[in-house]
C-alpha positions as CSV (number, residue, x, y, z in Angstrom):
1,X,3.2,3.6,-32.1
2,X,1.3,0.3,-31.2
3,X,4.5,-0.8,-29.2
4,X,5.1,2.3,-27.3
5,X,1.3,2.2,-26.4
6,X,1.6,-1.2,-25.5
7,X,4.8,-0.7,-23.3
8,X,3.5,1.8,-21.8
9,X,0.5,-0.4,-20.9
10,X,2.2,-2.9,-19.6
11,X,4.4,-0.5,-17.4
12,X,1.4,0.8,-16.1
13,X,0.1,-2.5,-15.4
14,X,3.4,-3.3,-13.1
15,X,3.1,0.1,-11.5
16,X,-0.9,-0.7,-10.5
17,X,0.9,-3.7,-8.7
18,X,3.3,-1.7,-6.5
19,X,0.2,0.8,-5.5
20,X,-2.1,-1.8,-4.6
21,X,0.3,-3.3,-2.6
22,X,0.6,-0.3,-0.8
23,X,-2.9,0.8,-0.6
24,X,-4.5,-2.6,0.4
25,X,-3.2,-2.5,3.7
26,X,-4.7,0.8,4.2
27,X,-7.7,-0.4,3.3
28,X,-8.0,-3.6,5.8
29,X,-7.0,-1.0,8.6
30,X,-9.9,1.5,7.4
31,X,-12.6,-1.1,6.8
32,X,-11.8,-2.4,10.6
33,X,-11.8,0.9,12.5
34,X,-13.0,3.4,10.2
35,X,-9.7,5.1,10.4
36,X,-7.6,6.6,7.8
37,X,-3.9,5.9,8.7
38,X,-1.5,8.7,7.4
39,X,1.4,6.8,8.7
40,X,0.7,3.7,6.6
41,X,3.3,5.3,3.9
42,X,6.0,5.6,6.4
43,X,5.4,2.3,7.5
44,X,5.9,1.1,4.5
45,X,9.2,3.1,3.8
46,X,10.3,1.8,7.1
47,X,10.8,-1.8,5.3
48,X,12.2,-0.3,2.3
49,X,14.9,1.2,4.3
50,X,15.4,-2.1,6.4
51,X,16.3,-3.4,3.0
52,X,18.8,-0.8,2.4
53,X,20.6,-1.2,5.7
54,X,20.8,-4.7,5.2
55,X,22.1,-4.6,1.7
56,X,24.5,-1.8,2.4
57,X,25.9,-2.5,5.9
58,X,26.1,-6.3,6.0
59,X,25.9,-7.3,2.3
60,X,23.4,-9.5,2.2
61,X,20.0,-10.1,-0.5
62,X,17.3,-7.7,0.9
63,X,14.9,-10.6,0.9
64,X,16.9,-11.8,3.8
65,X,16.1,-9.0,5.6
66,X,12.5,-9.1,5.2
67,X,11.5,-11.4,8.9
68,X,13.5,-8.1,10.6
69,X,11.9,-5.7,9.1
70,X,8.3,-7.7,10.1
71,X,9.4,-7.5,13.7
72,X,10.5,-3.7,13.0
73,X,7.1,-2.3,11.2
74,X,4.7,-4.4,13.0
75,X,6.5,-3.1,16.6
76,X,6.0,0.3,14.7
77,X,2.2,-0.5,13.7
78,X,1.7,-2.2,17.6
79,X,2.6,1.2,18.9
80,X,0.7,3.5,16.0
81,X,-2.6,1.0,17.2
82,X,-1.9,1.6,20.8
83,X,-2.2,5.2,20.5
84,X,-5.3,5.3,18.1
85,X,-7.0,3.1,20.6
86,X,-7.0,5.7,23.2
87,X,-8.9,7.9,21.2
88,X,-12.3,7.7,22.4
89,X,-14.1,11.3,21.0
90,X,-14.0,12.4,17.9
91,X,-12.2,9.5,16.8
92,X,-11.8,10.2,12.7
93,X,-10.3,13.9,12.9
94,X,-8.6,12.9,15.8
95,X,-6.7,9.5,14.0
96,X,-5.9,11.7,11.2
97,X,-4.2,14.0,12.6
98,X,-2.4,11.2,15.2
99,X,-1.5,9.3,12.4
100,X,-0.2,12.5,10.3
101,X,2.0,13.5,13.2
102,X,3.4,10.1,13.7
103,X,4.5,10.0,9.8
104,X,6.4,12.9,10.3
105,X,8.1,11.7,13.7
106,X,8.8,8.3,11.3
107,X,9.9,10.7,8.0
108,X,12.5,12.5,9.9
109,X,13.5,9.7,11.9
110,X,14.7,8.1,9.2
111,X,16.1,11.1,7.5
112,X,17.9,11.3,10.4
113,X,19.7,8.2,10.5
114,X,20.2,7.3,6.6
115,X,20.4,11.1,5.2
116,X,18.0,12.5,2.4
117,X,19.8,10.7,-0.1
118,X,17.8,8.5,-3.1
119,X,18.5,4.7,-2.6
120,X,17.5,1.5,-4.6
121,X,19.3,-2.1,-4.5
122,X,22.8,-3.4,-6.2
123,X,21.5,-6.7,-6.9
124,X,22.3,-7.5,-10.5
125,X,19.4,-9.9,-10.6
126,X,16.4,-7.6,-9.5
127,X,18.1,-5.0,-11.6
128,X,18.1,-7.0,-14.9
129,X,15.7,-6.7,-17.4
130,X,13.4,-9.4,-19.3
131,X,11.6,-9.8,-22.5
132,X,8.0,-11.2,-23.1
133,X,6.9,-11.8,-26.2
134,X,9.7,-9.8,-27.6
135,X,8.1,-6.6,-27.1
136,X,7.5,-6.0,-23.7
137,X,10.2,-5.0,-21.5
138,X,10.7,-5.0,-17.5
139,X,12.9,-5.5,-14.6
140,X,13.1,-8.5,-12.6
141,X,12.3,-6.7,-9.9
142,X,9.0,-5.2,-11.1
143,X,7.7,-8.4,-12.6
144,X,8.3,-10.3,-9.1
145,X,6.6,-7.4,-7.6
146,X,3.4,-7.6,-9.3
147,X,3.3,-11.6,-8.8
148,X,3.9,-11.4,-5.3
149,X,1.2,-8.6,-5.0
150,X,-1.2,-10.3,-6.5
151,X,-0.6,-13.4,-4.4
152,X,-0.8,-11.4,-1.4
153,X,-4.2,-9.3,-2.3
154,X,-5.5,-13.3,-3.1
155,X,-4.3,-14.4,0.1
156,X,-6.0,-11.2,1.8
157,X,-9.0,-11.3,0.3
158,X,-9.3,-15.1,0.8
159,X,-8.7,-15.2,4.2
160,X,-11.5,-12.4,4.6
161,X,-13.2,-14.5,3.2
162,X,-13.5,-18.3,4.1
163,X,-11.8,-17.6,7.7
164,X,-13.5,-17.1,11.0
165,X,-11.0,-14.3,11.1
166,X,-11.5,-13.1,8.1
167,X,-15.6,-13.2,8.5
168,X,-15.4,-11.1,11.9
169,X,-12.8,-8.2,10.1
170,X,-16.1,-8.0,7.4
171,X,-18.7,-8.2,10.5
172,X,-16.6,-5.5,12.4
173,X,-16.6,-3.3,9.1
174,X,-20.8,-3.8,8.6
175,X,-21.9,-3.5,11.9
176,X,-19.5,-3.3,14.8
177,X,-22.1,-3.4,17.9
178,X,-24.0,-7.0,15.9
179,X,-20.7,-7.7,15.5
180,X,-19.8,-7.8,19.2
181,X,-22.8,-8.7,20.3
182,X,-22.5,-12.0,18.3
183,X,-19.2,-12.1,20.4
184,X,-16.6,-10.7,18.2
185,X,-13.6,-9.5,20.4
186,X,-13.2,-5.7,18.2
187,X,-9.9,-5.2,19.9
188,X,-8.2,-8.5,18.9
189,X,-9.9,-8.4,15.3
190,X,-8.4,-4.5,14.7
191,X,-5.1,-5.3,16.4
192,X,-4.8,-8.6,13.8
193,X,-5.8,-6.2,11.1
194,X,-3.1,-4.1,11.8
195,X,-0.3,-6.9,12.1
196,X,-1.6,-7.8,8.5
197,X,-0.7,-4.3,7.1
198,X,2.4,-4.1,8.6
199,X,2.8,-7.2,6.9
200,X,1.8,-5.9,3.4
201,X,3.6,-2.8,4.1
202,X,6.5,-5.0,4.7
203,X,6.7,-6.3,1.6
204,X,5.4,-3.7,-0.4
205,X,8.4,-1.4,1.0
206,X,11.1,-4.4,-0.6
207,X,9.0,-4.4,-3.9
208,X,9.6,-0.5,-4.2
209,X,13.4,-0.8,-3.0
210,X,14.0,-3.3,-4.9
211,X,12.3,-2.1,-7.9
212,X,12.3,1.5,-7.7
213,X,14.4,4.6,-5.3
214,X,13.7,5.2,-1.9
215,X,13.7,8.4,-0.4
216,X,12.6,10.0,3.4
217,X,9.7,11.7,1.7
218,X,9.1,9.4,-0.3
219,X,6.3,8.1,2.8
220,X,4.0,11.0,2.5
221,X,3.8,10.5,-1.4
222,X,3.0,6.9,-0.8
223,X,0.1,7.9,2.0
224,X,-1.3,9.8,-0.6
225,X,-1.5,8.1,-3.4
226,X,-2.7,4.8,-1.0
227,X,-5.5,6.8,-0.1
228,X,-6.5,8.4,-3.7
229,X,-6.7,4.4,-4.5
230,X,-8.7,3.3,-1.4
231,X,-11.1,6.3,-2.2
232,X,-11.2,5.3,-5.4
233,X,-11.8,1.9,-5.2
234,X,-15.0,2.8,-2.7
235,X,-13.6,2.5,1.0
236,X,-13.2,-1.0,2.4
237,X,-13.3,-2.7,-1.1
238,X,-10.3,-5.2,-1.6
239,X,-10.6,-6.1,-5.3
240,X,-11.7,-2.2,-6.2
241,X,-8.1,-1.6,-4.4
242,X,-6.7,-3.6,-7.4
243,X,-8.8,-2.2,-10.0
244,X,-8.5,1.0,-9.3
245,X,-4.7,1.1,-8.7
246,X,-4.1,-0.6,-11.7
247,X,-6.2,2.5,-13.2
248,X,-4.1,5.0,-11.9
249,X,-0.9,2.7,-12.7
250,X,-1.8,2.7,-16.7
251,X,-3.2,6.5,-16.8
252,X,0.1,7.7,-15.4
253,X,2.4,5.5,-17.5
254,X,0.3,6.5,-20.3
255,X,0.6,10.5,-19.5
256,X,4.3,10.1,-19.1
257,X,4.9,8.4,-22.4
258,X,3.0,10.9,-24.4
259,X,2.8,13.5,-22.6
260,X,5.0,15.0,-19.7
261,X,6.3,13.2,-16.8
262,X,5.5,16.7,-15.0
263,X,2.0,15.9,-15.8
264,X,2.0,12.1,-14.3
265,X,0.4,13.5,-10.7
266,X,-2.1,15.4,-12.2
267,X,-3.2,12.5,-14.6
268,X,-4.2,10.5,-11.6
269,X,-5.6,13.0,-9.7
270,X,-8.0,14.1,-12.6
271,X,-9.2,10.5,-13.0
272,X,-10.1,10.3,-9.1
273,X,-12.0,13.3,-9.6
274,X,-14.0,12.1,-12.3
275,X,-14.5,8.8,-11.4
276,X,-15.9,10.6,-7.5
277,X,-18.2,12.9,-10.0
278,X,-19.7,9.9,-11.5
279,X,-19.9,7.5,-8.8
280,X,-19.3,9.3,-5.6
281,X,-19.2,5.7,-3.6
282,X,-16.2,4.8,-5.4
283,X,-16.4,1.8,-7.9
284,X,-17.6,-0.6,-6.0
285,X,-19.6,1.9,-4.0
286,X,-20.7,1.8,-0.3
287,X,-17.3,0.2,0.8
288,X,-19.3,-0.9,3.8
289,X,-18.0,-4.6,3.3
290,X,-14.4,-5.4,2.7
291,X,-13.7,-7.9,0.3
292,X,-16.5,-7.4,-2.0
């Protein structure tokens, strides 16, 4: 029992990885414009399937595909930032449903050219398994998934940070008139901020194809979820983005190991409920300041 709940643990652990990878680009973009993207989950599939292609039609390791796939989704997140940025009333209702129709012009896009089939890599390397401590078990693939997430998040939230960059994102989130008026261009800060999902998108789409099964709707799932974490986490905040993916990682894992994989949605969903009853801010409430 100790080892199944431990496993279990751990798996939950990795999964927390792969949905803060995803959700953390959602973030950035919402604590720069105050604007939920619903085609974030897409974008993110749109790497995943870049992988495929390459693996599939010219034999080659995904990662090599991964500087195409940058040029790809951030061309894809260039045009998704040009379109929000002609929105001028009623900005958040409007965005959301932009961004919801362009995940559907992506979704079927894609289903269109690679089918509704499920797809996930060949490579014998990211598909074999390890041991540590002789208990715990994982793919290769999973395990280099969670590293590199975390070294991304710690690159993101570092740069936010200690960068002039970085500082004017965090001004643009607290106060975007001080913020200009101080002499913060808005328009090259949330266009930067949306180059930098694309670019965690990017390699949050290899993680999953690498790691896990790809699929056209598999977008819409991801958007969700992305948001349920960013809500979560209390809207803007970098590490709550961790913490509270990594919360909904080990509740599922630990739902589908002792009781019903037809139950692992619901698991998470009732744990963003409760946690929104108790602290309505999200964990690390307010949200007003990325990075906190």
């Amino acid at each position: 029992m100790l080892e199944l709940t431990l496993q279990a643990l751990f798996s939950g652990l990795l999964a927390g990885g792969y949905y803060a990878t995803v959700a953390v680009g959602l973030a950035l973009v919402f604590g720069t414009m105050r604007v939920i993207n619903l085609a974030h989950g897409e974008l993110v599939l749109l790497a995943a399937y870049v992988a495929y292609a390459a693996e599939t039609n010219y034999g080659v390791n995904p990662v090599m595909a991964i500087p195409v796939a940058l040029v790809i989704v951030g061309t894809a997140s260039a045009i998704v930032y040009a379109l929000l940025s002609r929105i001028h009333q009623d900005r958040e209702i409007n965005s959301l449903i932009l961004t919801f129709g362009l995940g559907i012009i992506l979704t079927n896009a894609i289903l269109s050219i690679w089918a509704a089939d499920i797809h996930s890599t060949s490579d014998p390397w990211f598909q074999d398994s390890m041991v540590i401590a002789d208990t715990l078990f994982a793919m290769n693939a999973e395990v280099a998934a969670f590293v590199g997430g975390l070294v991304l998040m710690a690159g993101v939230w570092w740069w936010l940070n200690h960068s002039w960059q970085g500082r004017a994102v965090r001004a643009l989130s607290s106060n975007r008139a001080a913020a200009t008026l101080m002499g913060v261009n808005p328009r090259k800060i949330e266009i930067l901020s949306f180059l930098i999902a694309a670019l965690l998108a990017t390699f949050a789409g290899f993680a999953i194809y690498t790691g896990k099964t790809v699929f056209p709707a598999l977008g819409h799932v991801l958007t969700v979820k992305a948001f349920i974490i960013t809500v979560l986490a209390g809207m803007g905040s970098i590490p709550g983005v961790l913490i509270g993916a990594i919360m909904i990682g080990v509740i599922e894992s630990l739902t589908v190991t002792y009781l019903s994989a037809s139950l692992q949605e619901l698991a998470g969903m009732i744990l963003f409920l409760v946690v929104l009853f108790v602290s309505p801010s999200g964990l690390f409430g307010g949200g007003r300041a990325l990075a906190r």
